[in-house]
N, C-alpha and C positions, 0 to 999 in steps of 0.2 A: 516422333521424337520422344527420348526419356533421359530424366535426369541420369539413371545409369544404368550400366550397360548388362543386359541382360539379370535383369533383377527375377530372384526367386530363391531356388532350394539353395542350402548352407552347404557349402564344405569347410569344417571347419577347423581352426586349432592353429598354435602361435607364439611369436615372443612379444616384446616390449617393438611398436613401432616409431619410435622416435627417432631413432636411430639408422632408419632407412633412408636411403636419399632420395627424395621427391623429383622425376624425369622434370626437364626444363620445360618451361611452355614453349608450345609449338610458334614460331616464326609467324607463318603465315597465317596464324588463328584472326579472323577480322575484325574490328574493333570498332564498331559504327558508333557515330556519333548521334544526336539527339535527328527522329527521324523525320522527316520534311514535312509529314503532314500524321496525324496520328490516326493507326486505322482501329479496326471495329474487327478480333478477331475470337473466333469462338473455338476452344476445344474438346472433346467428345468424349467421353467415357462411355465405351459399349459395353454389351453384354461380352461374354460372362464373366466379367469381374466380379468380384464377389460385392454384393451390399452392402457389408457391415462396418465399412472403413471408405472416406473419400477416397480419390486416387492419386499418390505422391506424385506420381506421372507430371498428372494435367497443375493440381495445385503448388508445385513447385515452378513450374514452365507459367503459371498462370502470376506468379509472383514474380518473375521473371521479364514477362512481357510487359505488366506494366511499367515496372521498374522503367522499362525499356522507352514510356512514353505512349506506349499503345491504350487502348482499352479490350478488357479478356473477360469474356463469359463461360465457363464451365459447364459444357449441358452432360446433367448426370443421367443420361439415357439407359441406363445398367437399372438403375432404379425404377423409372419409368414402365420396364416389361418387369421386373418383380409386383410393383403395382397389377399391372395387368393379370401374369399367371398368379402370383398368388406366392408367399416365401417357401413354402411346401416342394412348389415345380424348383421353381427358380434356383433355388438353393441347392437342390438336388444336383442337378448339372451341371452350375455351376462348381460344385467341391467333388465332383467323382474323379478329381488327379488325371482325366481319361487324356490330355492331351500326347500323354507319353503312350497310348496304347489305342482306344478304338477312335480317340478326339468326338466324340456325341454332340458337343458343345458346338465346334465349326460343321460338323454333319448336317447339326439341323438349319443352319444358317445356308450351307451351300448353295441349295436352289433360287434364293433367294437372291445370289453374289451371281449366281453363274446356270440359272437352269438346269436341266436334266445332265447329267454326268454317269450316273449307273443306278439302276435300280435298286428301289428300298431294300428289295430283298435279297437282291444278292451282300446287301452290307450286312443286314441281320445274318445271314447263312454266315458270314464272316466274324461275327461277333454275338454268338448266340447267347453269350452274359447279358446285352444289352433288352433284346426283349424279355429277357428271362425276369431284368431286373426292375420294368416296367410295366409289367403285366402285373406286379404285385404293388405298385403306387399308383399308376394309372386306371380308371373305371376300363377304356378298352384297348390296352394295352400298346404296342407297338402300331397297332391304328391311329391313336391316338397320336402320339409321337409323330406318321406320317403327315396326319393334318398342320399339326404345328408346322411341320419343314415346309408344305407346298400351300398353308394357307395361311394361318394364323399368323407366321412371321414374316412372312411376303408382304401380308397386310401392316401387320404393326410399320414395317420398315417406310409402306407408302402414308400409314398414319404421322409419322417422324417427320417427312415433307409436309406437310401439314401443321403439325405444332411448333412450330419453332419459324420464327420471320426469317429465314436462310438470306433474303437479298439483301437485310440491314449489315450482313458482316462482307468485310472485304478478302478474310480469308479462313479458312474452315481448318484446321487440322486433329488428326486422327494418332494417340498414342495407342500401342496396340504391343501389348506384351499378353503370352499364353492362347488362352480361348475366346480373343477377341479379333480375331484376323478375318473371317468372312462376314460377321454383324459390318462391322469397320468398311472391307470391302464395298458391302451389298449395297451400303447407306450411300458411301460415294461414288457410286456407279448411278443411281437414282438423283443425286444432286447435280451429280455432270449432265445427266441427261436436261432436267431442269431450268438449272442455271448454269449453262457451259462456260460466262465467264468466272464464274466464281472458281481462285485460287482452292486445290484442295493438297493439303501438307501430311504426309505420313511418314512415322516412324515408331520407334519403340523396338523392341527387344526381339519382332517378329521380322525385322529389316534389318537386323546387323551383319556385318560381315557378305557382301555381294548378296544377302539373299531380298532387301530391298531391291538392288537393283535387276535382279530376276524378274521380281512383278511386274517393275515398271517397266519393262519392256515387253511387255505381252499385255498390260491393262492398261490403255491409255487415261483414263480419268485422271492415274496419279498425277500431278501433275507438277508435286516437286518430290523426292525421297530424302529422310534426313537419317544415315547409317549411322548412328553412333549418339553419345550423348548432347543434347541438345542447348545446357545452356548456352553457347557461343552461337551454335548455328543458325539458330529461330530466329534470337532478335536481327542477326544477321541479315538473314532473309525475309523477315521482313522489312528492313530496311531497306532493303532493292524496292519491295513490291511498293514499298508509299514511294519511291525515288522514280519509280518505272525505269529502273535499268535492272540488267543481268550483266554479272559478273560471279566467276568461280569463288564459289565458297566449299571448303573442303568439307567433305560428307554430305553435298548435296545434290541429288542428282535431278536435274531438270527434263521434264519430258520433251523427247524433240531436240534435246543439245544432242553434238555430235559426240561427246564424251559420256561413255561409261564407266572409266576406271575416276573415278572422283574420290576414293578411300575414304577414313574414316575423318569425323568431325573433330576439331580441336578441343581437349579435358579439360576442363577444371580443375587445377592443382590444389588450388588453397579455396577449400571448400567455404573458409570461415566469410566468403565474400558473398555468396551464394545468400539469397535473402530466405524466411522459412516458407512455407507452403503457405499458399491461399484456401481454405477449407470452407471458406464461406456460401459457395451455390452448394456444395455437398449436404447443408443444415438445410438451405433455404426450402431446396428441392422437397428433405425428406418431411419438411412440416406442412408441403404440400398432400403429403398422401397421407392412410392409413398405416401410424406408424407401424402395428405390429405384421397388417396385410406382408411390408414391404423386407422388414427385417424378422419377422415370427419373434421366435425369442433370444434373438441374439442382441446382444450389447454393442455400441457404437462402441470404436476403436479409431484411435487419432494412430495415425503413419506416420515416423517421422524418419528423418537418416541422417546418421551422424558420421556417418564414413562409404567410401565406394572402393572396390578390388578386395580382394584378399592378403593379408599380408602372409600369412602361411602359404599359400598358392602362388605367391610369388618367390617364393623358394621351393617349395614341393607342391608342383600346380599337382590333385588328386587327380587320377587316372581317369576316373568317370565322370569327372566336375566338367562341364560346358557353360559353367555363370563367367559371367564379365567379357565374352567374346573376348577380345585385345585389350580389356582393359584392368588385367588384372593387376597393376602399378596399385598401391595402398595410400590411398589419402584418407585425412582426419579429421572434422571439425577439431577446434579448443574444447577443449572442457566446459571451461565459463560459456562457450557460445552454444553447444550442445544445451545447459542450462537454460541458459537466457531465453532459448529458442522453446526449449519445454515449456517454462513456463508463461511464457507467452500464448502458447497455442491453449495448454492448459485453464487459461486466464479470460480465453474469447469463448472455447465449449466446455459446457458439462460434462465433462469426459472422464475416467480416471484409467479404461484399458488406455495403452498405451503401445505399439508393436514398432521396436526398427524394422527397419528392411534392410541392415545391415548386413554382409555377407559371415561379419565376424565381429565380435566386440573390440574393441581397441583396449590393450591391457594396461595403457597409461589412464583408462578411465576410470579402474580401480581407484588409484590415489587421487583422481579427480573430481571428474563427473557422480561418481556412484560415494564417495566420500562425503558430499556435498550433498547429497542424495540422503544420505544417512541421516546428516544434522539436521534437516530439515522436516522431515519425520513425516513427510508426505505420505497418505493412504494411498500408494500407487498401486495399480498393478502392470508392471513393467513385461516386455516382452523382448530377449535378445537370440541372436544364433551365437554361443560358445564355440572355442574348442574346450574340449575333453579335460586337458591335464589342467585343469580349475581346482586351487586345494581349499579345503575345510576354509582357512579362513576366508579367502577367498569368496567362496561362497555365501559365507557369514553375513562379507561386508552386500552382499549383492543383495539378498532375504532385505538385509536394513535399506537398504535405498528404494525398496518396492518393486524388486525384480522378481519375479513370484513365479513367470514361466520360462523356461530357454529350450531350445533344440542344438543340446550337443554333436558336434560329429561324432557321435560313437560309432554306426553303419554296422560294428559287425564286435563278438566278443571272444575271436582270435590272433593274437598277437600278427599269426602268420599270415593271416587273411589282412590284417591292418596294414602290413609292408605291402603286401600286392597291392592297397589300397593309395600308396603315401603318407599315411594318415598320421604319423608320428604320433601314434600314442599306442597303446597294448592293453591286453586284457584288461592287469592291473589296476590300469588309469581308468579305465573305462567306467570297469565295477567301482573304482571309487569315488566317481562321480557321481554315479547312480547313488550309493551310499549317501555323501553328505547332501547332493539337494534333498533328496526324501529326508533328511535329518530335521533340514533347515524348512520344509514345508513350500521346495521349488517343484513345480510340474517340470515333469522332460518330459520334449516330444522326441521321439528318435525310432528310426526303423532297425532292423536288421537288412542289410543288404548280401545277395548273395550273386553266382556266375562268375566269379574270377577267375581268369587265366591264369593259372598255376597252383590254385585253389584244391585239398584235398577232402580225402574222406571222414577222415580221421582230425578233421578240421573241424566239422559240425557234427560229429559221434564224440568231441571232449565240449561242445558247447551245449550239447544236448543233456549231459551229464552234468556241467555246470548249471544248466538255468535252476532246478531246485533248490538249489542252495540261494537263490536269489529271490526269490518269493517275497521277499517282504521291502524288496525293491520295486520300482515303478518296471510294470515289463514295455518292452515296442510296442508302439501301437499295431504292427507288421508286418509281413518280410518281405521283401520284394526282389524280383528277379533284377540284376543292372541294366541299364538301357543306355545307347550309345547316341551319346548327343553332340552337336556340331560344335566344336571347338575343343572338346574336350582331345589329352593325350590319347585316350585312346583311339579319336577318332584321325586327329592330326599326326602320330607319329608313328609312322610305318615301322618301328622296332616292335609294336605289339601284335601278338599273334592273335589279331583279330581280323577275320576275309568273309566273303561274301558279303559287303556293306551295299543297303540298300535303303532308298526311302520309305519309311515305314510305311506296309501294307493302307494304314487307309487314307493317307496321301490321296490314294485312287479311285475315292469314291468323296473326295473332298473337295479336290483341284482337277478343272480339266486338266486333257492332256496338254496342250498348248502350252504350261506352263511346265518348267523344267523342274520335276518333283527333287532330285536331286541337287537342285540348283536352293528351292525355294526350302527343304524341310531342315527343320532341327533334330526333330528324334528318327532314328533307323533301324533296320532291322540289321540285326548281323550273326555271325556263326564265332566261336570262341571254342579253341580245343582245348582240352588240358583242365577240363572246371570237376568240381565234386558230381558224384551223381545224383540222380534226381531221388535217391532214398535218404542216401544223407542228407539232402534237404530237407525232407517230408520229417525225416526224423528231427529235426529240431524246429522246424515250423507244426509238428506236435506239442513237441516241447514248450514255445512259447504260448500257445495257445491255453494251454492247460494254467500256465503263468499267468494269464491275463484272466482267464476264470476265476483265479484263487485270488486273484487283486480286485477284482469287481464284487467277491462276494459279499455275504454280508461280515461275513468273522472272515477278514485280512489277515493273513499268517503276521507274524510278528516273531522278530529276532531282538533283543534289547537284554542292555546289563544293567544293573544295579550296583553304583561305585559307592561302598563304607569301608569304612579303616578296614584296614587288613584283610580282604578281600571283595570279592566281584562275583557276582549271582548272575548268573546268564537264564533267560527265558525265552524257550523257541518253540515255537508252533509251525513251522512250516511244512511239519510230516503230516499235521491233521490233528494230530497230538500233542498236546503238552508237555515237554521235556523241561528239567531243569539242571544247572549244573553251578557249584560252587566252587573258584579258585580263590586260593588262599596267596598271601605272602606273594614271594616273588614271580609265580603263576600269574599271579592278578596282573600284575607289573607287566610282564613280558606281552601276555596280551594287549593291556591298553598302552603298550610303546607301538603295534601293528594300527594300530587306528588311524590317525590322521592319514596314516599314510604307507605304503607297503616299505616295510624295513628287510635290509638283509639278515639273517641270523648272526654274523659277526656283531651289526652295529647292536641288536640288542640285550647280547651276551655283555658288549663294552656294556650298554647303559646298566645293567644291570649291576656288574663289578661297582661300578662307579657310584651306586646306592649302597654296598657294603654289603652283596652277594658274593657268600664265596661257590661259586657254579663252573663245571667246565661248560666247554662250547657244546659239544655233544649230547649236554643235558638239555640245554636249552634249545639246539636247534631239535631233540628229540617230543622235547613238547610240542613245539609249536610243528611238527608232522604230525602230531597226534592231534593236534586241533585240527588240520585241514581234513586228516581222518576222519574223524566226528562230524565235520559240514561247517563248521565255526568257523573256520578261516581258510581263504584259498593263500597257494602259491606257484611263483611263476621264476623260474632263473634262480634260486635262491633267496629270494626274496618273497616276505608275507606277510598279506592284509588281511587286517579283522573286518567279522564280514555284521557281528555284532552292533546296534546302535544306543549311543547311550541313553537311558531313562531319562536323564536329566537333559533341558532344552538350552540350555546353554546357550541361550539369544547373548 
């Protein structure tokens, strides 16, 4: 079970959500009363969830169930085998993104869940990145790797029966979102064996949509499935289990009932009900170990969520976007409670990262939340997923409330490629995001994504041309081919000319057969006609690369003006060299009118008149060609941003 539905990567970008109408709540959602007797239930956090943050999963669900009357233990098992390997291994495997391509993370877990399935080596011949990239951290290399699969975590798994009193709880359950599905599996295949009465409950983000109920019809241990978001369904069920009756609860699928189509569990509309996460076993655990054994040098981060679906995705769901299965509907905490909730958690750990797991910011948090944020003058360091068309002040007010890192959906930095995308925003917007966070001193994480259907050449031969002139922007971290995941349009709507769909290759050295790979996988393989070629790719995956050199070095190119009466001194280094240039008078004007934000050449020929320029159009739209000329400012449709930042920090 997980608080929401398919939590992870951002699609982002949006209006004001207020204004949306919230679906009614579901009729039949069960509504249990206080529960007959109060059980003893514990929830799991496996490998490879990352260490460096509880998990909003269990400690939400975990605040939940007490609420509920229960009693809830959080066993941080994730932590436990960092302990063991050591934050080096751990961490490794844990953040290589590999679930979308070789999955290393369930690889090594497999034997463990399910025996011999196909030989080591034919997975390495399959993904010859993977010993390549082990042989240079590990002493002996993809040997090494091997042991772990058929010894080390076999064992750890029966040491886990072992440390933990399993027969004091009356039911066990497993949230399981990414590279936590065969740890998850393996553990409760070993407990069934064990203790076969003991209830075992799974869900999370790796069961939504029929693909829970796939497992559990070929893995009998499961022995309840919860498809969908869980606060309604858990305390639900376990209200049956202390009652000892069974009765349909929607999104549960019980092993052994005659019914398989049980759909999804009943949402949460008014999240402001929803109480905050429990993070309390997450401390307990980690002051049990060596702290930096278990987190190296990473900093704790408190998780929190202030909203679930996307509200932009619920008008232009993104073509590639597979987050929120069905539940892309936009709900909001309040402001105040978003608050109240912060500091609250704030108030119990010494924490100041701070990361949503929000799919999208809520724009009414501007005036609210991050307002509030401001006055209060908190050393935060805040963590959100934007969309893109975020302007200067905007950003302004985000820097002051302690928002210090975001991952825009920018995805890609052609207009033309961003409509293939749905992405409602363009070049323009893009770079001018990038501009004002690096102004205001926000990290962006953002890729460049590439493979679209209808995608041309001449697509990434004017990006590749572009990126110089950006240097003194934060570049992608890097490019990535698309990948076609379950729920997404392109995977659901047979208008896109996408064929050959298939469960991605290492499905088959993951999952026996027995289990319907196309039943159970999120990410696929597929064929896509119509995309740029793979030079035009190279050509701007050079391009960035050389970007991200020039940003990492020690002398940062830098683009910046110098605002005094009557005109504007521009300093650029992003050829390697020094450049300087000084506009005078109405020059200066016309450029710092492109700043905030891309202007047409009409609106700032008006502003200009309107200071007591007497200029035709011609002249001014002829400067500012000649600035894009120069590298100093791009344009797109008529319309043009300076690419310049001001000297002055204008907090």
């Amino acid at each position: 079970m997980h608080p929401r539905a398919g939590a992870g990567d951002p699609a982002g970008t949006g209006a004001r959500t207020r204004m949306l109408p919230l679906a009614p709540k579901d009729k039949s959602a069960p509504v249990p009363g206080p529960p007959p007797r109060p059980l003893r239930v514990a929830l799991v956090n496996m490998p490879w969830c990352w260490v460096d943050a509880p998990s909003i999963q269990c400690g939400l669900l975990q605040a939940i169930v007490k609420r509920a009357g229960h009693h809830c233990d959080v066993l941080y098992l994730n932590l436990e085998l960092s302990a063991l390997l050591g934050n080096g291994i751990y961490d490794r495997i844990a953040r290589m993104n590999d679930d979308r391509f070789h999955q290393l993370g369930e690889w090594l877990f497999s034997y463990a869940a399910f025996g011999e399935i196909r030989p080591e080596a034919d997975y390495f011949a399959e993904y010859p990145e993977v010993p390549a990239f082990w042989s240079k951290v590990l002493e002996n290399g993809p040997d090494q790797l091997i042991t772990f699969r058929r010894e080390v975590l076999p064992a750890w798994i029966e040491g886990c029966l072992d440390s933990v009193d399993w027969s004091s709880y009356d039911a066990v359950g497993f949230s399981s979102t990414f590279l936590q599905n065969t740890a998850s599996l393996a553990l409760g295949r070993r407990l069934k064996d064990r203790f076969p009465d003991l209830p075992l409950i799974y869900g999370g983000a790796n069961f939504d949509g029929g693909m829970g109920i796939a497992y559990a019809e070929e893995l009998p241990w499961l022995d309840y499935v919860v498809s969908g978001e869980g606060d309604i369904a858990l305390p639900a069920l376990l209200h049956d289990l202390a009652a000892g009756v069974s009765r349909p609860i929607p999104g549960v699928r019980r092993q052994g009932a005659d019914h398989d189509d049980v759909g999804e569990t009943a949402r949460t509309y008014d999240l402001n009900t929803l109480p905050a996460p429990d993070y309390d076993d997450y401390f307990r655990t980690l002051e049990r170990h060596d702290r930096s054994r278990v987190l190296g040098e990473d900093e704790v981060r408190l998780l929190v969520e202030f909203s679930r679906g996307c509200w932009w995705g619920q008008k232009h769901h993104c073509t590639f976007c597979g987050l929120n299965a069905l539940g892309m509907n936009y709900r909001s905490r309040a402001g105040g409670r978003a608050l109240a909730d912060l500091e609250g958690l704030l108030r119990s750990h010494p924490v100041r990262r701070v990361d949503a797991v929000d799919n999208i910011l809520d724009m009414a948090y501007l005036s609210s939340f991050c307002a509030e944020l401001a006055e209060r003058r908190w050393d935060l360091d805040l963590f959100f997923e934007v969309k893109a068309n975020l302007t200067r002040e905007q950003l302004a007010l985000m820097r002051r409330a302690g928002i210090r890192r975001i991952q825009p959906g920018i995805e890609n930095l052609s207009t033309h490629v961003l409509g293939l995308m749905r992405k409602g925003s363009s070049r323009l917007i893009n770079v001018r995001l990038l501009k004002w966070a690096c102004y205001y001193g926000i990290s962006t994480e953002w890729h460049i994504l590439r493979g679209f259907p209808g995608e041309t050449d001449q697509d990434y031969i004017e990006q590749a041309a572009l990126v110089p002139l950006l240097h003194h922007l934060q570049p992608p971290t890097g490019q990535l081919g698309i990948w076609l995941e379950r729920f997404s349009p392109y995977f659901t709507d047979p208008s896109f000319a996408i064929s050959g769909v298939r469960p991605q290759a290492s499905y088959a050295y993951v999952y026996p057969p027995e289990l319907d790979h196309s039943r159970i996988a999120y990410f696929f393989d597929f064929e896509a006609p119509d995309v740029a070629s793979a030079d035009s790719h190279e050509l701007l995956t050079s391009a960035a690369l050389e970007w991200k050199r020039r940003w990492a070095s020690g002398d940062r190119p830098v683009l910046f003006y110098e605002r005094l009466p009557g005109r504007l001194k521009i300093l650029d280094t992003r050829s390697g060299r020094p450049r300087k240039a000084v506009l005078h008078g109405w020059q200066a004007e016309a450029y710092e009118a492109c700043g905030d934000t891309a202007r047409a050449g009409k609106r700032v020929h008006q502003s200009l008149l309107d200071r007591g320029f007497d200029l035709s159009l011609g002249e001014v739209t002829g400067f500012l060609d000649d600035c894009c000329g120069l590298g100093v400012m791009i344009s797109e449709d008529g319309k043009y941003l300076s690419l310049a930042l001001p000297e002055n920090p204008g907090w």
